[in-house]
C-alpha positions as CSV (number, residue, x, y, z in Angstrom):
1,X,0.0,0.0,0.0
2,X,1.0,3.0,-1.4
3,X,0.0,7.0,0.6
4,X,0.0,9.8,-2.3
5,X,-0.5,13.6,-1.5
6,X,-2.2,14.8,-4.9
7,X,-3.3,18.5,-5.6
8,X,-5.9,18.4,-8.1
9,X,-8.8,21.4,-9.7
10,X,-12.0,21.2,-8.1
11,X,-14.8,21.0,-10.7
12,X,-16.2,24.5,-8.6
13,X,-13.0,26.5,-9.6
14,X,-9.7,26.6,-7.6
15,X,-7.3,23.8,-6.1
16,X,-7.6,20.8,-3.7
17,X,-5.5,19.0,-2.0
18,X,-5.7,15.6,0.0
19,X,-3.8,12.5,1.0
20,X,-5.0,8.6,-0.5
21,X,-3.8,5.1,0.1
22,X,-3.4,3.1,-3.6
23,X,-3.0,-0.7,-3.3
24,X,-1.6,-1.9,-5.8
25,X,-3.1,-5.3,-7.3
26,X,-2.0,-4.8,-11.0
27,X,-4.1,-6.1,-14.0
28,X,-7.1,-8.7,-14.5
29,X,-9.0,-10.5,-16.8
30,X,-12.3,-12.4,-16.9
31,X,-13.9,-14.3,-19.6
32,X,-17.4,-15.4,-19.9
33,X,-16.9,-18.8,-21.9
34,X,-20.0,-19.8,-24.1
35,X,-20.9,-22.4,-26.1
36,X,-23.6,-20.8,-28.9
37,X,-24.9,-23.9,-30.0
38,X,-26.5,-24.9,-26.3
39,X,-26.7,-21.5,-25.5
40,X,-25.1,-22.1,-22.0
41,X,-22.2,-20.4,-19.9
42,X,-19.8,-22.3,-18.0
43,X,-20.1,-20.4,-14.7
44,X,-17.5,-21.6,-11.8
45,X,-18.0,-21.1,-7.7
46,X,-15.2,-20.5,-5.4
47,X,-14.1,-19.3,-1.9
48,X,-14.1,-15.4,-1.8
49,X,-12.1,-13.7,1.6
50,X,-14.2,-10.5,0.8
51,X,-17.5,-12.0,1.0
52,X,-16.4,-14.5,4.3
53,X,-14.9,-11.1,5.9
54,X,-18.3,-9.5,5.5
55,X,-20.6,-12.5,7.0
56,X,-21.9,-12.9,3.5
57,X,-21.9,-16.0,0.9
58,X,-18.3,-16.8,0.3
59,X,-19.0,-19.1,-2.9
60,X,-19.6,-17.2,-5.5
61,X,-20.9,-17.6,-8.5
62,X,-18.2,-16.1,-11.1
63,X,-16.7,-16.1,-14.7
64,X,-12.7,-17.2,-15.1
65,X,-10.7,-14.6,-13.8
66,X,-7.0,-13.8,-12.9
67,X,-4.2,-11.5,-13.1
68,X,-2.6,-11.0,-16.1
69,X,1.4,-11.9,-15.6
70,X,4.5,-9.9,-16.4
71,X,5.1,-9.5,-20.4
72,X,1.4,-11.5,-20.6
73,X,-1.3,-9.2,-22.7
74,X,-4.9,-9.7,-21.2
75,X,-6.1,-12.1,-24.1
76,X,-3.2,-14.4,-23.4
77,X,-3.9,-14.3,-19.7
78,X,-8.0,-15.0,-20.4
79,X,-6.9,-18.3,-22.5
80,X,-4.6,-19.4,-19.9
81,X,-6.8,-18.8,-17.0
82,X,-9.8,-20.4,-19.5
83,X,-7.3,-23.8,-19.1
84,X,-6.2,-23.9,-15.7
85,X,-10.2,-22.9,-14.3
86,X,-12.3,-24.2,-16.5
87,X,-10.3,-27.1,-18.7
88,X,-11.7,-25.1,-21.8
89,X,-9.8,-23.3,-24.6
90,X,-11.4,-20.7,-26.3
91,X,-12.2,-20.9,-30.4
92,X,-12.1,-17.4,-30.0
93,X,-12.7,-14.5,-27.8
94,X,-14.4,-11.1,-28.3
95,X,-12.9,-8.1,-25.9
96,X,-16.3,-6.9,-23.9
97,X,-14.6,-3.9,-22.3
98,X,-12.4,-3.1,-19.2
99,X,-13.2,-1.4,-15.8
100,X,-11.6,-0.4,-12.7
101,X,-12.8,-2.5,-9.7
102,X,-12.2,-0.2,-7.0
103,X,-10.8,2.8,-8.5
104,X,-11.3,4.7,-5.2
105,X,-8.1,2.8,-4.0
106,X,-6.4,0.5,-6.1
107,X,-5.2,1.1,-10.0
108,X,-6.7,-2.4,-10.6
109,X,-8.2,-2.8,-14.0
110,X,-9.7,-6.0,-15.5
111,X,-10.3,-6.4,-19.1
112,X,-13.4,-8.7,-19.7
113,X,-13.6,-11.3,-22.9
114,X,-16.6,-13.0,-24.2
115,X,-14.9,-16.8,-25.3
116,X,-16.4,-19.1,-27.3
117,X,-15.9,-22.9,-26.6
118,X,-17.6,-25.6,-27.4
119,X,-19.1,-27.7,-24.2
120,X,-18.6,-31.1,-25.5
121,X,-14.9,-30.5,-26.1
122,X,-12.7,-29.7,-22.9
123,X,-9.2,-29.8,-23.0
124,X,-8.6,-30.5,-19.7
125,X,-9.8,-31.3,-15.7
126,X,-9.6,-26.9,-14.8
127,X,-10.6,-26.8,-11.2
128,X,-7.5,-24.1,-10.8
129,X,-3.8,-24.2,-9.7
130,X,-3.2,-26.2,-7.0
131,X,-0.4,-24.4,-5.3
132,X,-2.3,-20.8,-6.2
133,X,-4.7,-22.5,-3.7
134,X,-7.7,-22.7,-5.8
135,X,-10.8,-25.0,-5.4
136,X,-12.5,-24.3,-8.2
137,X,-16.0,-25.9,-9.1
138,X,-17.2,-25.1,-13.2
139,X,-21.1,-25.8,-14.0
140,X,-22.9,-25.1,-17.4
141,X,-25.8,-23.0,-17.2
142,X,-28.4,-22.1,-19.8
143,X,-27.7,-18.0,-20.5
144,X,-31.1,-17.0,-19.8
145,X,-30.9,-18.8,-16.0
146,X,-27.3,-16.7,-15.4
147,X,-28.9,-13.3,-16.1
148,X,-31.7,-14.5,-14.0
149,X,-29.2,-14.9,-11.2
150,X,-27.8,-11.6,-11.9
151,X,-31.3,-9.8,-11.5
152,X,-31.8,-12.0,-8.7
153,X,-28.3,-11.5,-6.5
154,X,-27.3,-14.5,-6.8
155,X,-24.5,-13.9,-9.2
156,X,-23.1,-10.8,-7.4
157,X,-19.5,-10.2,-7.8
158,X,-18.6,-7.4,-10.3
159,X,-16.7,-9.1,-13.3
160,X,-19.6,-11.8,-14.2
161,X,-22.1,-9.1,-13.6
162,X,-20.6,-7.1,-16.1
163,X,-19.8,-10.0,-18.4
164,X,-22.8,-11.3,-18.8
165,X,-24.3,-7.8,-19.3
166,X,-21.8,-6.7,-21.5
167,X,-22.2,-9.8,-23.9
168,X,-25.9,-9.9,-24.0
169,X,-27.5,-7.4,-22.9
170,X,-29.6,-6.1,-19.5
171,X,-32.6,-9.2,-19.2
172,X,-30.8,-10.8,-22.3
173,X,-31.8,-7.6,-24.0
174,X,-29.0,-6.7,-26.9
């Protein structure tokens, strides 16, 4: 954790200035991975600190995420993480957009993908790294049912909100 004294304009005229913490987390990915001819997303479910800190669910429902490594570009890091999560490689993925998660104290951006796989075709076990100590558990789920469970709260982390969103639309809406 970083402490920055910035002096910046104030939108009413004249000069501010103030003192922030920045944690630095660097850059993420996430990739919604769909197979078009079902029309189904592989969704995964694992143990979240935030959400057991705050007495709340700590599965949760999310797309493949992770950080992108040094001299890796995003769509590089959204294949790999597609393998070692989910045991699919994607045919091909569509950039969706990127967003800051917490932009009120951390740089941390994460560049979402839309990748398209095809169910009956994994390449491997995913399930995560097991000395990155992941648990991971993937599940196919028809589209309609995940934005369901994004209206409903029960898909409520950021990155698959925004995903599945981003990709088809408020309601399945595009």
């Amino acid at each position: 954790m970083d402490q920055y004294s910035i002096e910046h304009e104030r939108f009413s005229g004249g000069r501010m200035s103030l003192e922030r913490e920045h944690i630095e987390r660097g850059k993420g990915v996430a990739v919604l991975l769909y197979d078009e001819s079902c029309d189904e997303v592989l969704l995964i479910e694992q143990f979240r600190i935030g959400a057991a800190v705050c007495e709340d669910e700590a599965w949760l429902v999310e797309v493949v995420a992770g950080m992108i490594d040094e001299g890796e570009n995003a769509e590089a890091a959204g294949r790999r993480e597609s393998v070692e999560e989910a045991g699919y490689a994607p045919t091909s993925m569509t950039y969706l957009g990127k967003y800051y998660a917490t932009p009120g104290g951390s740089s941390e951006h994460i560049t979402v993908y839309l990748g398209l796989v095809d169910k009956s075709k994994p390449v491997g076990d995913g399930g995560g790294v097991v000395t990155e100590h992941e648990d991971i558990r993937r599940f196919w789920l028809p589209r309609k049912q995940a934005l369901a469970w994004v209206q409903n709260g029960k898909i409520n982390s950021g990155a698959p909100m925004l995903a599945l969103m981003l990709a088809f639309g408020w309601q399945g809406v595009v």
